[in-house]
C-alpha positions in Angstrom: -4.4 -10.7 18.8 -7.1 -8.7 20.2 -9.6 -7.6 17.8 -10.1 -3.9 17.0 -13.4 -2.0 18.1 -15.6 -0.4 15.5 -16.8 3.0 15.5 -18.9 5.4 13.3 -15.0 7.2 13.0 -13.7 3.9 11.9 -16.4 3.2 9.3 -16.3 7.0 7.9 -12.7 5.8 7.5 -13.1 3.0 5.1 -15.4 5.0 3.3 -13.1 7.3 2.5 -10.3 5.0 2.0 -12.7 2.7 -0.5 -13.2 5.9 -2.6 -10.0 7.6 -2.4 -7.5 4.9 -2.2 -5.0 6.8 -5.1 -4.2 9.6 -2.2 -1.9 6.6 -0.2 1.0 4.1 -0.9 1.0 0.8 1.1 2.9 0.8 4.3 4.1 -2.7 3.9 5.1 -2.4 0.1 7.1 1.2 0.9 8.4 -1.2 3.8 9.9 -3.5 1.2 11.2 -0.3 -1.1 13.3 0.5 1.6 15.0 -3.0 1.9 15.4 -2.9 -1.9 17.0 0.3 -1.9 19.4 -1.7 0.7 19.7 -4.4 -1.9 20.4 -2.2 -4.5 23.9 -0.8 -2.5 24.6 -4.5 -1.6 24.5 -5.2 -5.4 26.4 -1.2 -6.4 29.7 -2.4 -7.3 30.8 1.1 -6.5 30.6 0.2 -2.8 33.7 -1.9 -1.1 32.6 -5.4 -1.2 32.9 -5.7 2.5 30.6 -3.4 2.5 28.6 -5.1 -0.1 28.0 -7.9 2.1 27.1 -5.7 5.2 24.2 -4.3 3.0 23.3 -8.0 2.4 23.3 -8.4 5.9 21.1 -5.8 7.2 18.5 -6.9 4.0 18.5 -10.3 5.9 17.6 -9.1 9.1 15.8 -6.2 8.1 13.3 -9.4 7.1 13.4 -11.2 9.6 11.4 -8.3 11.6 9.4 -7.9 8.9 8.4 -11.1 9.6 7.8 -11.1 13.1 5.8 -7.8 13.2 4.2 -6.7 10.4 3.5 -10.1 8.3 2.4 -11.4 11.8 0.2 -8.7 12.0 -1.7 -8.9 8.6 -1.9 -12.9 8.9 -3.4 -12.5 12.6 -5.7 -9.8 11.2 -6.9 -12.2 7.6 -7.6 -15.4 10.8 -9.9 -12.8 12.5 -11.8 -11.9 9.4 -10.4 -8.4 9.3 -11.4 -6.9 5.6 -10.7 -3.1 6.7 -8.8 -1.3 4.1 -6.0 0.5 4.6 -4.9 4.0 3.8 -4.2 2.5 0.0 -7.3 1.0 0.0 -5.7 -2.4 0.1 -7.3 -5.0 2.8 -5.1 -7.3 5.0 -5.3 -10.4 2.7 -4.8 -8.0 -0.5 -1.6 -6.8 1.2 -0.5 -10.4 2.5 -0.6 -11.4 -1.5 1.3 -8.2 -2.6 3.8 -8.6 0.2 4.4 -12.4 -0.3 4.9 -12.2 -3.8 7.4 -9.1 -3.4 9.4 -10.7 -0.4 10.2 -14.2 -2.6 11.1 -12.1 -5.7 13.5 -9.8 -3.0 14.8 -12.7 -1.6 15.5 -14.4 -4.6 17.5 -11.5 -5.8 19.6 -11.1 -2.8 20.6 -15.2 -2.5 20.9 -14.7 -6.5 23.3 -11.7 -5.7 25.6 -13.5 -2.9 25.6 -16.6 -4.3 26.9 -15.8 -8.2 28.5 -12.2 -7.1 29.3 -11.6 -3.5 31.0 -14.7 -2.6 32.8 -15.3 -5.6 34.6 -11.4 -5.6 35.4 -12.3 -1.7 36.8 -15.4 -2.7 39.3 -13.7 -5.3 40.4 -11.2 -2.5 41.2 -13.8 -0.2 37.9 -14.6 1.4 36.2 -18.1 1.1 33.6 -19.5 2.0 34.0 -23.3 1.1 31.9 -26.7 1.8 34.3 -29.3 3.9 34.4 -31.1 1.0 36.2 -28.7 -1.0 38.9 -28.4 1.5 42.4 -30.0 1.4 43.0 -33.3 3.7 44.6 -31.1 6.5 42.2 -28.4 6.6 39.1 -30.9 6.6 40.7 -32.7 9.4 40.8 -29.4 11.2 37.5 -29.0 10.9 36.5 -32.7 11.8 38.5 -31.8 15.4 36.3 -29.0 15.8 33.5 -30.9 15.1 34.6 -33.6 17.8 35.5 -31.0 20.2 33.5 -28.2 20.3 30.9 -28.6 18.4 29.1 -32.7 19.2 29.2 -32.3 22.7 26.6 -29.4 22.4 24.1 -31.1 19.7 21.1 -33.1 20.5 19.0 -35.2 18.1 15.3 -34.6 18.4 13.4 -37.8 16.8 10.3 -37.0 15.1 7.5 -39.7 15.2 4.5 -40.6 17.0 6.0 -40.5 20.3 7.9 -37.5 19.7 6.3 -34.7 18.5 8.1 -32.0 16.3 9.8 -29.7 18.4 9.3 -26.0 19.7 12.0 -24.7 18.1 13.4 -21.0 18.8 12.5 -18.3 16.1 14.9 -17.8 13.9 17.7 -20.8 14.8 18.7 -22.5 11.9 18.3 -26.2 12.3 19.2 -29.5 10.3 15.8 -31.4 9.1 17.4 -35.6 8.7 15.4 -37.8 6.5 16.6 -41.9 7.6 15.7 -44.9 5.8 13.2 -47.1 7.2 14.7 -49.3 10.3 13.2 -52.0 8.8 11.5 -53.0 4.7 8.2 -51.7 4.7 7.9 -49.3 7.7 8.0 -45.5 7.3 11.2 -43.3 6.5 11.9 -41.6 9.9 13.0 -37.5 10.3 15.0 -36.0 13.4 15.7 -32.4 13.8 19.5 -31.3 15.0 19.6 -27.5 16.3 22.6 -25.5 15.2 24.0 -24.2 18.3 23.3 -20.6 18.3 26.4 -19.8 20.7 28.8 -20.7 18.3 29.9 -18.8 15.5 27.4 -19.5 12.1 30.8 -19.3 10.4 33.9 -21.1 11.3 37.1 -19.6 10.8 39.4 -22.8 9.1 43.4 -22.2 10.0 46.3 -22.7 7.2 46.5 -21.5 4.2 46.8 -17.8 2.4 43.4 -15.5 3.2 40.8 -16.5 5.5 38.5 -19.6 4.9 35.1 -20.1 6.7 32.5 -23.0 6.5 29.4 -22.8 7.3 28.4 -24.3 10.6 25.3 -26.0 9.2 28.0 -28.0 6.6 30.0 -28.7 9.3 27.2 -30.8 11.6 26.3 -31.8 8.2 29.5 -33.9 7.2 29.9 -35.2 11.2 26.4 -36.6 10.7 27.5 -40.1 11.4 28.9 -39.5 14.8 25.8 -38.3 15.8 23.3 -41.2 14.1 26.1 -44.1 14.3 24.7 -47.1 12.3 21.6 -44.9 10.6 21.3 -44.1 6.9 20.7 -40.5 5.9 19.0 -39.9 2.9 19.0 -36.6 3.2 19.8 -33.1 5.4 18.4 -30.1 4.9 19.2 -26.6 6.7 15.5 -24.5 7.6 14.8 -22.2 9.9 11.1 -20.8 11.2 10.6 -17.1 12.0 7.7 -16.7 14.7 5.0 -14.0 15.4 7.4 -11.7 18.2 4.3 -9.3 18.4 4.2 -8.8 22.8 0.7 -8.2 23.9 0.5 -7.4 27.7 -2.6 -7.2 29.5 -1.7 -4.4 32.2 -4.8 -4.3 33.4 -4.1 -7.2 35.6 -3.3 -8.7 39.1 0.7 -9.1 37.6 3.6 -6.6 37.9 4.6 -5.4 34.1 8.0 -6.9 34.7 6.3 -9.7 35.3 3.5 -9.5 32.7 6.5 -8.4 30.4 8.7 -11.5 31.1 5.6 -13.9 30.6 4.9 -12.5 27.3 9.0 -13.1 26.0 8.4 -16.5 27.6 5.1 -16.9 24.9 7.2 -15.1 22.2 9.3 -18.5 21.8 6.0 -20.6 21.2 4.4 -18.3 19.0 3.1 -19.0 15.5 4.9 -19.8 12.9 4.9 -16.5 10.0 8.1 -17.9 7.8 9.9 -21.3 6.8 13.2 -21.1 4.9 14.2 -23.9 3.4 17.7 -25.5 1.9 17.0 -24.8 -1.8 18.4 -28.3 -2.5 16.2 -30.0 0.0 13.7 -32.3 -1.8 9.5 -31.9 -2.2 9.2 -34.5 0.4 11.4 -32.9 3.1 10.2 -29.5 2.3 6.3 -30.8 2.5 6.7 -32.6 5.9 7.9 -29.2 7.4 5.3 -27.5 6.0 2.5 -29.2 7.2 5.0 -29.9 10.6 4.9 -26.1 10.8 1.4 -25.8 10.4 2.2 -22.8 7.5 0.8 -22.4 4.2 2.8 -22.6 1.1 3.1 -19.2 0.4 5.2 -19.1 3.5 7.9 -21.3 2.5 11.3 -19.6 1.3 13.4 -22.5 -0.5 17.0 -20.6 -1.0 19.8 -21.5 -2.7 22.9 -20.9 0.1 22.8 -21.0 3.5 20.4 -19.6 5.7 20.2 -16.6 7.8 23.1 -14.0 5.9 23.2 -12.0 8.8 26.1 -14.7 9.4 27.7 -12.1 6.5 28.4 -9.9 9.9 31.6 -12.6 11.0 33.0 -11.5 7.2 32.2 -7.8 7.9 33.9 -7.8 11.4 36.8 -9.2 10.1 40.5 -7.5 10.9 42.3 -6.2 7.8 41.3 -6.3 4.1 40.8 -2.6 4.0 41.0 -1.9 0.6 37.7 -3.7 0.7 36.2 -1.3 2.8 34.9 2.7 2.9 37.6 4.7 4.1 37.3 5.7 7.8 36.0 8.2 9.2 36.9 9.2 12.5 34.4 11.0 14.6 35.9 14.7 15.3 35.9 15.9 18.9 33.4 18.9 19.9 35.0 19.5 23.3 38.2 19.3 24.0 40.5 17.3 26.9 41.2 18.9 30.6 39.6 22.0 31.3 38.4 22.7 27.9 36.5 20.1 28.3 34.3 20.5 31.1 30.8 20.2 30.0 29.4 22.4 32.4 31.5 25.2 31.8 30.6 24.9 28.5 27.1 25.0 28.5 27.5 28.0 30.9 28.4 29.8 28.0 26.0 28.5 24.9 24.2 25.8 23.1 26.1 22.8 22.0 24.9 21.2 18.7 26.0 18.0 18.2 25.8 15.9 14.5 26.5 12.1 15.1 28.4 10.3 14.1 30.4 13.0 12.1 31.0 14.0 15.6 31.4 12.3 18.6 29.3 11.0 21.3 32.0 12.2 23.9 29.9 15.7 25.0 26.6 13.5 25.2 28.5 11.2 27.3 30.6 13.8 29.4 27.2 15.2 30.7 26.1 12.2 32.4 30.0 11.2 33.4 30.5 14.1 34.7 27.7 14.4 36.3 28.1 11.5 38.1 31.0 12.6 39.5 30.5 16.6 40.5 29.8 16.9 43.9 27.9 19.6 43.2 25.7 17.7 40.9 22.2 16.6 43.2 20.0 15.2 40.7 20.4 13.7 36.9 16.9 12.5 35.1 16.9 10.2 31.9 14.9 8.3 29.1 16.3 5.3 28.4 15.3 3.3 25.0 18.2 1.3 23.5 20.8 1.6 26.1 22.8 -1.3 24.4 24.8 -4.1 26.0 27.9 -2.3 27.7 26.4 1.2 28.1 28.9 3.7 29.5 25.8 6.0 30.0 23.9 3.2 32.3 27.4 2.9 34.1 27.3 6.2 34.9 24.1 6.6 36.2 24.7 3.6 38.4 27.9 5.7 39.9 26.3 8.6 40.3 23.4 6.6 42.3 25.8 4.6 44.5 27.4 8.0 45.4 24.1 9.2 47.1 23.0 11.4 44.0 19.0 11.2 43.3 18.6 9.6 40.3 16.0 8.9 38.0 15.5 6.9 35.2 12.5 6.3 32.9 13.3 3.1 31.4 11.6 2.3 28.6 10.8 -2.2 28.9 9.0 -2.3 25.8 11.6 -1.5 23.2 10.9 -4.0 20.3 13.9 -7.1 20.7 15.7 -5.0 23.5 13.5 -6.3 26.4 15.7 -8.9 27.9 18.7 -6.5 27.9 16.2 -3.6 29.5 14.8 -5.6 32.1 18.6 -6.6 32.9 19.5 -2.9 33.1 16.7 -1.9 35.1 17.5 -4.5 38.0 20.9 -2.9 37.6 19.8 0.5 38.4 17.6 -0.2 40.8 20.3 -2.4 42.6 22.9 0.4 42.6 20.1 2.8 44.1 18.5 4.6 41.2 14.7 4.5 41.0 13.5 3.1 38.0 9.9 4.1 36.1 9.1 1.0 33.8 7.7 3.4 31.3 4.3 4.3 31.2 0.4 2.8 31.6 -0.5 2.7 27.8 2.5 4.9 26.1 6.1 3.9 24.8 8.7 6.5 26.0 10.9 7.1 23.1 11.6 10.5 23.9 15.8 10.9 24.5 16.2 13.7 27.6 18.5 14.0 30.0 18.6 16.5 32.7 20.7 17.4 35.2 20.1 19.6 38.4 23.7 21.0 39.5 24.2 23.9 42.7 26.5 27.0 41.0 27.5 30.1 43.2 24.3 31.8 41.5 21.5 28.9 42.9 20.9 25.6 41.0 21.3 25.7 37.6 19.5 22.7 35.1 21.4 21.4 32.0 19.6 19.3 29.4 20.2 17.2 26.5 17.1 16.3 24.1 18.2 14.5 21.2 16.8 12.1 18.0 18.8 9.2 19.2 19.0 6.7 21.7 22.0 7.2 24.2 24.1 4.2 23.1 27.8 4.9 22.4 27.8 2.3 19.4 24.6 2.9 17.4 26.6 6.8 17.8 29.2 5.4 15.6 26.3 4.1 12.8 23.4 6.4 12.9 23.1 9.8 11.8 21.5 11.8 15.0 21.7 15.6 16.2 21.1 16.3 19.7 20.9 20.1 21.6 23.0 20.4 25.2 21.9 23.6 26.6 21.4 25.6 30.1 18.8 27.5 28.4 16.4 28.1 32.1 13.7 27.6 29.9 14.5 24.3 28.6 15.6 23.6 32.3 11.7 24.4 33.5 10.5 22.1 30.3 12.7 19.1 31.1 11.6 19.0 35.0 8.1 19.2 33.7 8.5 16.1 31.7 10.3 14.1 33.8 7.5 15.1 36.7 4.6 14.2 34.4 6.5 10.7 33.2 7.3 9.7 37.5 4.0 11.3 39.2 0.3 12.1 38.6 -0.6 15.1 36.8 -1.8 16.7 33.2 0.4 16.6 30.2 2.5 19.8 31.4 2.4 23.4 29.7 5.5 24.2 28.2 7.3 27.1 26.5 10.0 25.6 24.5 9.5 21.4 24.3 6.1 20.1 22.7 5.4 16.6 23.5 3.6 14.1 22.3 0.7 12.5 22.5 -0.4 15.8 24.0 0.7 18.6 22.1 2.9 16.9 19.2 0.3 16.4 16.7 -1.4 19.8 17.0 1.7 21.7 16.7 2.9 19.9 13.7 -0.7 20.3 12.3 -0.4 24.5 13.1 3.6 24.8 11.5 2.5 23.3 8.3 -1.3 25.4 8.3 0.8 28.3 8.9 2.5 28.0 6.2 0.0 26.9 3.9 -1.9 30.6 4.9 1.6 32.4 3.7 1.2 30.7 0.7 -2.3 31.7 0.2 -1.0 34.9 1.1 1.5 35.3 -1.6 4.3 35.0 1.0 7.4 32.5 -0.2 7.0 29.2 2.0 8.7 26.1 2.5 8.4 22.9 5.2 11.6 20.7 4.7 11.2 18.3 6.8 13.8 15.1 8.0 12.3 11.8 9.6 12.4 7.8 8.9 9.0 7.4 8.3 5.9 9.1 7.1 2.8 7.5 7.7 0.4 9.9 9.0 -3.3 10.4 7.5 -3.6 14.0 9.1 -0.2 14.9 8.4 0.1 14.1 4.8 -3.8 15.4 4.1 -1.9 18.9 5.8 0.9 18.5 3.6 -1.2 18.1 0.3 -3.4 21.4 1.6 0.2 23.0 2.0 1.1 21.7 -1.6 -1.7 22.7 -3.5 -1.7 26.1 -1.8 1.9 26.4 -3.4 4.3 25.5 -0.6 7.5 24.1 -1.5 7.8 20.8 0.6 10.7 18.6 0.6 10.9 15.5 2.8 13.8 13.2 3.2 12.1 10.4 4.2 14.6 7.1 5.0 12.3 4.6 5.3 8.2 4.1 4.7 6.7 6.9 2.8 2.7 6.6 2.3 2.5 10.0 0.4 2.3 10.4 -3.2 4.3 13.1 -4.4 4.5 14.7 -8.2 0.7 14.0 -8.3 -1.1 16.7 -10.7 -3.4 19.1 -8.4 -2.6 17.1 -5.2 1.4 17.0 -4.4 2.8 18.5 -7.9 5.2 20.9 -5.0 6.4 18.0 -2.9 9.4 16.0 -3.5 10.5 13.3 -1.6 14.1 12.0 -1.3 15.7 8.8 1.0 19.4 8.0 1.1 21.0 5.0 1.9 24.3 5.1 2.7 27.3 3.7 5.0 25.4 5.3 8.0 21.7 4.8 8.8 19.8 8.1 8.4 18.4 8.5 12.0 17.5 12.4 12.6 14.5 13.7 12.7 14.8 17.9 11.5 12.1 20.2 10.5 12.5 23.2 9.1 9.4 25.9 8.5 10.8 28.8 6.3 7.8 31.2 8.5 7.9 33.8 6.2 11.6 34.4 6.5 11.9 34.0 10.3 12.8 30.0 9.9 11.7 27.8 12.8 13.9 24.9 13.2 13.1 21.6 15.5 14.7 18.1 16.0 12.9 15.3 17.3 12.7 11.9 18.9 9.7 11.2 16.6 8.4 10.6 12.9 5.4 11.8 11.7 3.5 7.9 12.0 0.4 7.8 14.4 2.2 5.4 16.7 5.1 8.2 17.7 2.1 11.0 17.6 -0.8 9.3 19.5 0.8 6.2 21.5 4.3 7.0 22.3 5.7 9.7 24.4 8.0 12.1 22.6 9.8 15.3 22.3 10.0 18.0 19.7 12.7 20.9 20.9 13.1 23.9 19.0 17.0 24.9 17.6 17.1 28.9 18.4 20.7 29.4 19.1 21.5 30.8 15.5 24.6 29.1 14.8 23.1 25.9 16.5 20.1 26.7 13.5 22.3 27.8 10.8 23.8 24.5 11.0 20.6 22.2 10.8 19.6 24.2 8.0 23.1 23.3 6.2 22.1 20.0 7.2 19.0 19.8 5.3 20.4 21.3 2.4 23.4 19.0 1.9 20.9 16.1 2.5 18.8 17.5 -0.8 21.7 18.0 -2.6 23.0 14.2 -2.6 22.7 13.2 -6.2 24.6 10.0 -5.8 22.7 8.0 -3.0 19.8 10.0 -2.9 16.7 8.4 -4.5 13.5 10.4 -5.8 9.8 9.0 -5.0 7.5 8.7 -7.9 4.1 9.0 -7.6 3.7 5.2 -8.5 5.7 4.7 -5.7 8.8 3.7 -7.1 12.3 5.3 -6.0 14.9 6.3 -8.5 18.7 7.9 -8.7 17.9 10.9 -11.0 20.1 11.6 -13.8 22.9 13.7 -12.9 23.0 17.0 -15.3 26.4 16.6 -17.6 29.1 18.9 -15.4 27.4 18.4 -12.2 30.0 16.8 -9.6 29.0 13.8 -7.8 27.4 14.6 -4.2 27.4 11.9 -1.4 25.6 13.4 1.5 27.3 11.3 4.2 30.8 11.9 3.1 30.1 16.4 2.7 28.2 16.0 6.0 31.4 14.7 7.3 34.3 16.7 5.7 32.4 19.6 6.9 33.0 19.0 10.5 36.4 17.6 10.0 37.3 21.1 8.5 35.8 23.0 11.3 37.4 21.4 13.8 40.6 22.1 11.9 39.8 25.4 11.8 38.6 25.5 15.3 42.1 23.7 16.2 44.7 25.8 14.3 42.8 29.1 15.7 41.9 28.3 19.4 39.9 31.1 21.5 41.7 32.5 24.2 38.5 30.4 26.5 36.0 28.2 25.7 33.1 29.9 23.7 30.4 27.6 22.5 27.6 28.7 20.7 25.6 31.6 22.0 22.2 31.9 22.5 20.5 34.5 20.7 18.7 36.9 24.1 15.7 35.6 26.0 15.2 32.8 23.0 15.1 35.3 20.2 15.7 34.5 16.4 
């Protein structure tokens, strides 16, 4: 890791951090909150229990990123000698101690949870997870087959001694660790390592019987151990797995293409340091301290749990057919446009703003744009970002057609999106195969913006239509997160999105624009000036309010603006999913903030901010949250909501999300989050499930009263409130 430069900025920074260190929470510990407010629905026996253990999932691999980014990062910064506080006035190794001791105490609470609670209820309702030896004769013999036939062929036994050094094994693979009695009296025990085949499934579906039995793979190579070391006493086998630094530092500044700078840094990523070993709980002190000191990690970063390793193989239980009783209710995504001619997306936006609200609604008029856009023959130009496109991406499909069918397409493809590289490089050759041209982001900047624009001829000239949206433009992740996006043929949105997209593929200035702000440019500023100007109404004596929707708030500037805006009287409420560095409820510094997350079946994604402006309420989304990296590093877009119903709606939004008194949790200034007590004759209020019986309802209504044409949502006249 390249060492940071000092500066006289820098320095006035730890100063103030050294004497002022109550004004911040830690990033890394508000981190941790987030996955224990995860926890906390895995272990709500109010939830399904499928559900349950999808919770329990996303906790497990939630951590395993932890891992690889941020606990790589402070270790990397304690072996350069790095004592710079941060905000909380916490240095790296303070923080590494804080984190380390809350991650084993988290971790020891969620293996505590599946093994004595999770397991055992699936078990009673006809999902098991049993050891071989706890199977009847035919079922065991099953699994010996499977082990003979699918699974031995694919193994290999790596020796560990002198001549064979310990392996590079992958991050995160869950391996066997074999302890052998000496070959002969008075030489050494001997170890060998056997790698659990990632390609196969970490739990194997046994046949016969009533319900649905799994073992665990690692069992499974366990009790065939003697088909693979014929003749050789075990002593003993352990499951462990190591989690490596997967931090990518390119050097751009080079002789090398960024693909190929980019591709020699996912090569390094695999021999990276060792942050994390996870241990078999059961595994003895000698096993555990030979892969230790094999790992070269400390103490600290051994994990010894007592089940198997790796519960994101909870997933193969989660995706299971049937059994649903034991999970939420569905809720099917209600259309926004309709089939045939009503739904012609251009026609549509002819007319008015769309608004959509994933996934309460579908992804269909998001997707129609660039479908239909491939195929219009009066359709010359579509322009994209491109972040986490997924695997199967009916959007990239698209794009490819519309390309291959002589249409000039663009696409700024964003490489650098953390564990979606591979699939991103993959795309990009795609595109560039089927004749679109491809920008590999940009010099210095992540593009997480999400923009789409599409140049089409109509009788009246060209016309531009344009998405901007808070989520990436992947069909699945639609179905899971909570995003809004704005389709519009607004000219002056048009104008905008041809500004950004010439700014992101050629050489000029950060553009001037009337209706998008983007960041780094302008973001920051504006923010800066929305929360000032209210703050100045406050002073004023005017009402004022900032509610404000994002996944993380990190920000120094922004929360110092925010506690100006509180103490002036402003009524600030943040829903805040993730990290939250801000103190609210703090006497004479935050006493008119309130902060709230929710965690619930769907992943809060949007990014909405609302600024009451004396009565004349401004109302944005936004592909970025208010942390330096979205405001100063990566390139994104803020759009303004103006079409009234279009605003009406976000602002319904916001208040439903402030409303939730069932999986809505309150920050305390200590930096703990609670479920406030719910007043005696107040009903109970999930968010997630209002949000979504809203839109069922309206497009019932819409439905049972159709307009005589299509009549989306007007615009108020040239932009107007």
């Amino acid at each position: 890791m390249k060492r940071r430069r000092t500066s006289a900025a820098a320095a006035r920074a730890r100063v103030k951090r050294a004497q002022t260190p109550d004004l911040f929470l830690n990033r890394e510990l508000s981190w941790l909150a987030f996955n224990e407010r995860v926890a906390e629905e895995a272990a709500d026996k109010s939830n399904p229990l499928i559900e349950r253990a999808k919770f329990a999932a996303i906790v497990a691999s939630n951590l395993d990123e932890f891992f690889m980014v941020r606990v790589a990062r402070l270790k990397n910064a304690i072996v350069e000698g790095d004592t710079e506080p941060d905000p909380a006035g916490l240095t790296p190794a303070q923080q590494f101690t804080q984190v380390s001791a809350r991650v084993h105490a988290l971790v020891d609470r969620l293996y505590a949870l599946v093994t004595s609670d999770l397991l055992p209820a699936l078990a009673s309702n006809g999902i098991r997870v049993a050891a071989p030896a706890d199977l009847d004769d035919v079922r065991r013999d099953a699994l010996a087959a499977y082990f003979r036939d699918d699974v031995l062929p694919v193994l290999t036994p790596l020796a560990v001694d002198t001549a064979r050094p310990f392996p590079m094994l992958s991050s995160l693979s869950v391996n066997l660790a074999l302890r052998f009695a000496p070959a002969e009296e008075g030489l050494a025990e001997r170890i060998a390592v056997v790698q659990v085949p990632s390609g196969l499934p970490r739990l194997v579906r046994v046949a016969g019987g009533e319900g649905v039995t799994f073992a665990v793979l690692d069992d499974v190579i366990r009790a065939g151990l003697d088909s693979l070391f014929p003749g050789q006493h075990v002593l003993e086998a352990a499951a462990f797995r190591l989690t490596r630094d997967s931090e990518l530092e390119l050097d751009d500044e080079g002789g090398q293409s960024y693909v190929d700078a980019l591709e020699e840094e996912l090569r390094r990523r695999r021999k990276s340091d060792v942050v994390r070993l996870e241990i078999d709980g059961n595994a003895s002190a000698v096993l555990a301290s030979l892969l230790v000191g094999l790992a070269g990690v400390d103490e600290e970063d051994l994990y010894r749990v007592p089940g198997f390793l790796g519960l994101q193989a909870l997933w193969g239980i989660v995706d299971l057919p049937g059994f649903g009783p034991l999970r939420d209710p569905g809720m099917k995504p209600v259309p926004v446009i309709g089939d045939g001619a009503a739904g012609r997306i251009f026609d549509a936006l002819d007319a008015g703003d769309i608004l959509v609200h994933h996934p309460y609604e579908g992804f269909e008029p998001v997707l129609a744009l660039v479908e239909q856009a491939a195929d219009d023959p009066d359709v010359l130009a579509i322009k994209q970002t491109l972040y986490r496109a997924g695997t199967d991406s009916p959007v990239v499909a698209a794009l490819m057609r519309a390309a291959d069918r002589g249409k000039q397409v663009t696409v700024v493809l964003e490489l650098m999106a953390r564990f979606d590289e591979e699939h991103n490089l993959r795309w990009a050759r795609a595109l560039e195969e089927a004749g679109a041209h491809v920008i590999y982001g940009i010099r210095g900047l992540k593009v997480h913006a999400k923009c789409c624009l599409v140049v089409r001829r109509t009788p009246q000239g060209l016309r531009r239509y344009v998405h901007v949206g808070t989520g990436n433009y992947n069909h699945r992740t639609a179905r899971l997160y909570t995003d809004v996006g704005l389709l519009t043929s607004s000219p002056e949105f048009g104008v905008d999105a041809s500004a950004f997209f010439n700014a992101l593929t050629g050489y000029s200035d950060p553009p001037r624009m009337r209706k998008l702000v983007m960041a780094p440019a302008q973001l920051r500023e504006r923010i800066l000036r929305l929360i000032d100007r209210e703050t100045r109404r406050a002073q004023d004596g005017q009402p004022a309010l900032i509610r404000a929707k994002m996944n993380a708030l990190v920000d120094e500037r922004v929360i110092d603006a925010l506690y100006r805006a509180s103490r002036a009287g402003v009524r600030v409420q943040l829903n805040v999913r993730g990290i939250c560095v801000l103190r609210p409820g703090v006497k004479g510094l935050s006493e008119n903030i309130e902060v709230v997350s929710i965690v619930g079946r769907f992943l809060e994604h949007a990014r909405i901010f609302h600024f009451q402006n004396g009565g004349e309420d401004e109302v944005y989304l936004a592909s970025a949250d208010w942390m330096p990296r979205n405001l100063d590093r990566r390139v994104e877009l803020m759009a303004p909501v103006e079409a009234p119903e279009c605003r009406r709606r976000l602002l319904h939004i916001l208040d439903v999300l402030f409303r939730d008194n069932v999986k809505g949790r309150r920050l305390a200034a200590d930096g703990t989050w609670r479920v406030p007590a719910r007043p005696a004759g107040d009903a109970p209020a999930i968010a997630q499930a209002v949000l979504y019986e809203h839109a069922r309802r309206a497009w019932e209504r819409r439905e049972a009263s159709p307009p005589a044409s299509l009549e989306p949502i007007e615009r108020s006249p040239a932009g107007g409130k």
